[in-house]
C-alpha positions in Angstrom: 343.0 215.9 128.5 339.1 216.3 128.1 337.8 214.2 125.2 335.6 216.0 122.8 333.0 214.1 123.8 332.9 215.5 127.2 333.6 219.0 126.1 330.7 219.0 123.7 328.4 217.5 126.8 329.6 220.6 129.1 328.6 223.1 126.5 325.5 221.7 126.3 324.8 221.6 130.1 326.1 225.2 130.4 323.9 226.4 127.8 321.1 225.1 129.3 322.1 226.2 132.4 322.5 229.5 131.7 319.0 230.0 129.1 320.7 229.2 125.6 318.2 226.4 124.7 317.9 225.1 120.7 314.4 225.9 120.1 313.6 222.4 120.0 315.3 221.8 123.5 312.8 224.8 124.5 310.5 222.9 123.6 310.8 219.8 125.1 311.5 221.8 128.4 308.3 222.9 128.4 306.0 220.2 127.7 307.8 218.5 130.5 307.3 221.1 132.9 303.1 221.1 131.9 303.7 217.5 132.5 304.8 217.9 135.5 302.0 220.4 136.4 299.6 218.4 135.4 300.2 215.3 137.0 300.9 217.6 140.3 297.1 219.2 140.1 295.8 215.3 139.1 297.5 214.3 142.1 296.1 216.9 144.3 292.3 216.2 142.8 290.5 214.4 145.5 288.1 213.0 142.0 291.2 211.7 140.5 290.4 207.5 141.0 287.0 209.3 139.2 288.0 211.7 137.0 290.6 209.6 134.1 289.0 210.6 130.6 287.2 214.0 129.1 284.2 212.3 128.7 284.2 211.2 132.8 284.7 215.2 133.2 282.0 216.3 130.9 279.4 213.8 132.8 280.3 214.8 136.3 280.1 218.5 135.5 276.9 218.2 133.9 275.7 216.3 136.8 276.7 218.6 138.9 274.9 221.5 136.7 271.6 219.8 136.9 272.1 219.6 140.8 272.9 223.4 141.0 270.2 224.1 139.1 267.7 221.6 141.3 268.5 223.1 144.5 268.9 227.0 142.9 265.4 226.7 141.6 263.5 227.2 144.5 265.8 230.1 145.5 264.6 231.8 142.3 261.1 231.0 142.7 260.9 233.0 146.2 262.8 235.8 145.0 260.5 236.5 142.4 257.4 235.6 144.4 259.0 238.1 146.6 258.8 240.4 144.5 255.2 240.2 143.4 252.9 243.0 143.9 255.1 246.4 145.0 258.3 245.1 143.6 261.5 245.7 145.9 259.2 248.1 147.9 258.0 244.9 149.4 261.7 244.8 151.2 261.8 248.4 151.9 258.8 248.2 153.7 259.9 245.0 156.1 263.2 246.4 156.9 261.6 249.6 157.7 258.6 248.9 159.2 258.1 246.2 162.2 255.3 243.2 161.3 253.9 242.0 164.2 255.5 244.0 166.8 258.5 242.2 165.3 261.7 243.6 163.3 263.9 241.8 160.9 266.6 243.8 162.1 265.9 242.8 165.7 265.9 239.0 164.3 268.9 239.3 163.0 270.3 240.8 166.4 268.7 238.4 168.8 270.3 235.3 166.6 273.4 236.2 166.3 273.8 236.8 169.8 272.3 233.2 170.4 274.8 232.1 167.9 277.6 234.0 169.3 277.7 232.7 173.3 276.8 229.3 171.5 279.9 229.6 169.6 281.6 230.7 172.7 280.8 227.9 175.4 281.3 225.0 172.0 284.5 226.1 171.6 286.0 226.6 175.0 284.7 223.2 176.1 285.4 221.4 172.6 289.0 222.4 172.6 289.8 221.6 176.0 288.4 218.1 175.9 289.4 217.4 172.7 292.8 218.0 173.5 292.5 216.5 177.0 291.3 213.3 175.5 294.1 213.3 172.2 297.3 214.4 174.1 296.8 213.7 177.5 297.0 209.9 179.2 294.8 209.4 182.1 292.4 205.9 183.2 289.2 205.6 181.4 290.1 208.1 178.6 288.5 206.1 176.3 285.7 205.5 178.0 284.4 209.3 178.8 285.1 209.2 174.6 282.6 207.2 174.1 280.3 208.3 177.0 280.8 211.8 174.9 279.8 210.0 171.3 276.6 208.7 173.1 274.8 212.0 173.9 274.9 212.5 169.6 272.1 210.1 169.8 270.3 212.1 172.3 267.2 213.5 170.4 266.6 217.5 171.4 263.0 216.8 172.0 264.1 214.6 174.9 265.3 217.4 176.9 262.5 219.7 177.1 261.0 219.1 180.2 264.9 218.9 181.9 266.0 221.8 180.4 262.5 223.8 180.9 262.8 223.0 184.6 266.7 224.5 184.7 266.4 227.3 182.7 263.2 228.3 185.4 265.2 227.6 188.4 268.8 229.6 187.4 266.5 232.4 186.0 267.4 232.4 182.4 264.3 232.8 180.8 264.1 235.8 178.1 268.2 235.7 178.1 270.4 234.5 175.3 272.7 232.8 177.3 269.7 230.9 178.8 269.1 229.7 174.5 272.5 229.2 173.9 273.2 226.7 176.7 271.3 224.1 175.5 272.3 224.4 172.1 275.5 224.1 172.9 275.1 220.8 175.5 273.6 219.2 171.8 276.4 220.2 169.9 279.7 220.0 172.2 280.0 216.5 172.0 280.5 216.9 167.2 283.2 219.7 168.8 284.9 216.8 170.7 285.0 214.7 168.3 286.0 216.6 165.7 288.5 218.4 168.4 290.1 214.9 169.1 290.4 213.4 166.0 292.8 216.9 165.0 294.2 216.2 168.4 295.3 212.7 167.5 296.9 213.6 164.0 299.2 216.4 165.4 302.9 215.7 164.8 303.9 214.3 167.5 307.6 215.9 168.3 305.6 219.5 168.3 304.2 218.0 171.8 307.7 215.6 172.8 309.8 219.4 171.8 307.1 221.7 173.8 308.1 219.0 177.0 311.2 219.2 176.7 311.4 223.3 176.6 309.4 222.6 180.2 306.3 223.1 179.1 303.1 222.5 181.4 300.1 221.1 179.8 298.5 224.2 180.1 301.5 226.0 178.4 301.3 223.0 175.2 297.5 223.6 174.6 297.7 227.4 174.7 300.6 227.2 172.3 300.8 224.4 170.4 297.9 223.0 170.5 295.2 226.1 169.7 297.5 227.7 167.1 296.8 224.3 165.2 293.5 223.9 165.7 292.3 227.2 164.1 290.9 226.0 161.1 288.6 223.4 163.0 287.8 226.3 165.6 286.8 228.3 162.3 284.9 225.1 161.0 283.1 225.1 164.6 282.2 228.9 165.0 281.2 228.9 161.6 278.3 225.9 162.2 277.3 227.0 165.4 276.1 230.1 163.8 274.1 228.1 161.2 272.5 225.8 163.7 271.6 228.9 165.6 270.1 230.2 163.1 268.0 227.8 162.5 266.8 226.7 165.9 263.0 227.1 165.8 262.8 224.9 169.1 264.6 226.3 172.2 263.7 229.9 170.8 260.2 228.8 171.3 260.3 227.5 174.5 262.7 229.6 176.5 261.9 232.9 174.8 258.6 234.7 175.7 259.5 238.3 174.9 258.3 239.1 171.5 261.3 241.8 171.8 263.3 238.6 171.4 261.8 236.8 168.6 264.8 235.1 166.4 265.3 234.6 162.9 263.9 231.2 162.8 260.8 232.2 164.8 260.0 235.3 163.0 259.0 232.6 160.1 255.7 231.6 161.6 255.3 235.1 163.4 255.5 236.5 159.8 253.2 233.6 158.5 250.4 234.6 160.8 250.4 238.3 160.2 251.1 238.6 156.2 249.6 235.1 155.2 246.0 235.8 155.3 245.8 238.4 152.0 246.6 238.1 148.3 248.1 241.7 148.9 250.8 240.8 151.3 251.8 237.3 149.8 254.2 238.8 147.8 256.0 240.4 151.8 255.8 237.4 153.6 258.0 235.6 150.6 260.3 238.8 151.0 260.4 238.4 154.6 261.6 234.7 154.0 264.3 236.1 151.7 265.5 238.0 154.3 265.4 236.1 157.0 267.4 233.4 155.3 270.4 236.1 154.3 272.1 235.6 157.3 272.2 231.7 156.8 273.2 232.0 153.1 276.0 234.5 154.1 277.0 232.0 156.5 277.2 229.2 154.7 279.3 231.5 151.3 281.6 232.6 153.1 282.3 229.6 155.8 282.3 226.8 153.5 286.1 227.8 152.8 286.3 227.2 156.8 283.9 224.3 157.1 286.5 222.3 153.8 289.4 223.1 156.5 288.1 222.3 159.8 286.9 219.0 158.5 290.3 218.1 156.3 292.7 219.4 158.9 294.1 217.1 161.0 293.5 214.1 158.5 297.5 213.6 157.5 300.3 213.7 159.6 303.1 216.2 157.8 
């Protein structure tokens, strides 16, 4: 025999179960599910040992307003400088008409072709040492680490004369890849580094189970360990196509072809030729508008891939 105790507790649990709530059970349902929500997006928040009270919310994002503004404020005062004297014919006339001998269409071609074999020789060298120095165990791993680290200190402007001498006697002057090569010898050793630390924070039986399926090392970094690393390979494409960009100083040196004048160098090209009249002041700031789209357009859309890179790799699950 059931008590009526019990019975009375098993029509309560089957009505719940099956969505015949009292209003005020509702209720209470609810609230503990936004509970529950809430403290699952507080957990989450990365500003949560910041962010406890409204009023610690209201002065962070008003903080953060007067910084947007700061830094959005001279965006604003070059577009409308820009757009001084003929309006948006100013534009019209520089994407249409060469200044200089030079196009900003051609700019934009020439850099990101620089940017792309940079991209290309970062990545193929930054993922295989960065997973050669994480997963694999050989004498004086550490050591070529931190022979690697040591070249971040290396200041570009040391390597002018070296790299002035090489790029002569290979032939590389006037080609991209002759650009790209040393700006991607100054920026391979942030790829291993960044490479290795995802390396290191890789689960451990995805390596110990590719092994025991018989799996060469070859065969566990071309399916294991790159399928992984493809938010950090985003985060490193993504940069080396910003740093291209901006590179003002191998351009410069190794390029002598007006034909091959880059973004960054079509700055002071653009300087010389429309900075000398009140009539063109307003298309050299249009030319500076559009010669820093590409950047900005970089930088929108690859911060989502920049957050990853960086993030990835820094929990085990």
């Amino acid at each position: 025999m059931i008590s009526s105790k019990h019975r009375r507790w098993n029509l309560s649990s089957t009505s719940v179960s099956q969505g015949m709530v009292a209003p005020h059970s509702r209720t209470h349902l609810w609230s503990v599910r936004r509970r529950q929500k809430a403290a699952l997006r507080f957990s989450d928040n990365p500003m949560r040992i910041v962010i406890t009270k409204r009023l610690d919310r209201v002065i962070i994002y008003a903080l953060l307003g007067f910084m947007a503004v700061l830094f959005l404020f001279p965006i604003y005062a070059m577009v409308a400088r820009s757009l001084q004297g003929f309006g948006l014919q100013n534009y019209i006339t520089l994407i249409n008409e060469p200044v200089a001998g030079v196009s900003i269409l051609t700019t934009y071609f020439n850099s990101l072709a620089v940017g792309f074999f940079h991209a290309l020789i970062v990545v193929i060298v930054s993922t295989m040492a960065g997973f050669a120095l994480s997963r694999l165990r050989f004498r004086g791993r550490e050591w070529a680490f931190v022979a690697i680290l040591l070249f971040l200190a290396v200041p570009a402007a040391a390597l002018i004369v070296p790299v002035f001498q090489i790029t002569r006697e290979l032939g590389l002057f006037n080609t991209y890849i002759g650009v790209a090569l040393p700006e991607a010898a100054l920026t391979i050793p942030f790829g291993v580094l960044i490479m290795r630390n995802f390396g290191q924070n890789i689960d451990e039986s995805l390596m110990e189970a590719a092994k025991i399926d018989g799996a060469s090392h070859w065969a566990a970094f071309w399916h294991v360990f790159l399928p992984l690393a493809r938010p950090v390979i985003a985060n490193l494409v993504v940069l080396c196509f910003i740093w291209s960009l901006q590179d003002f100083l191998w351009p410069t040196i190794l390029f002598t072809d007006p034909g091959l004048t880059t973004a960054a160098q079509a700055v002071a090209s653009f300087s010389n030729a429309l900075g000398r009249s009140p009539e063109d002041f307003g298309r050299y700031n249009a030319s500076l508008v559009l010669l820093a789209v590409p950047a900005v357009l970089f930088v929108i859309f690859g911060l989502r891939f920049i957050v990853n890179g960086i993030t990835s790799g820094s929990n085990k699950e």
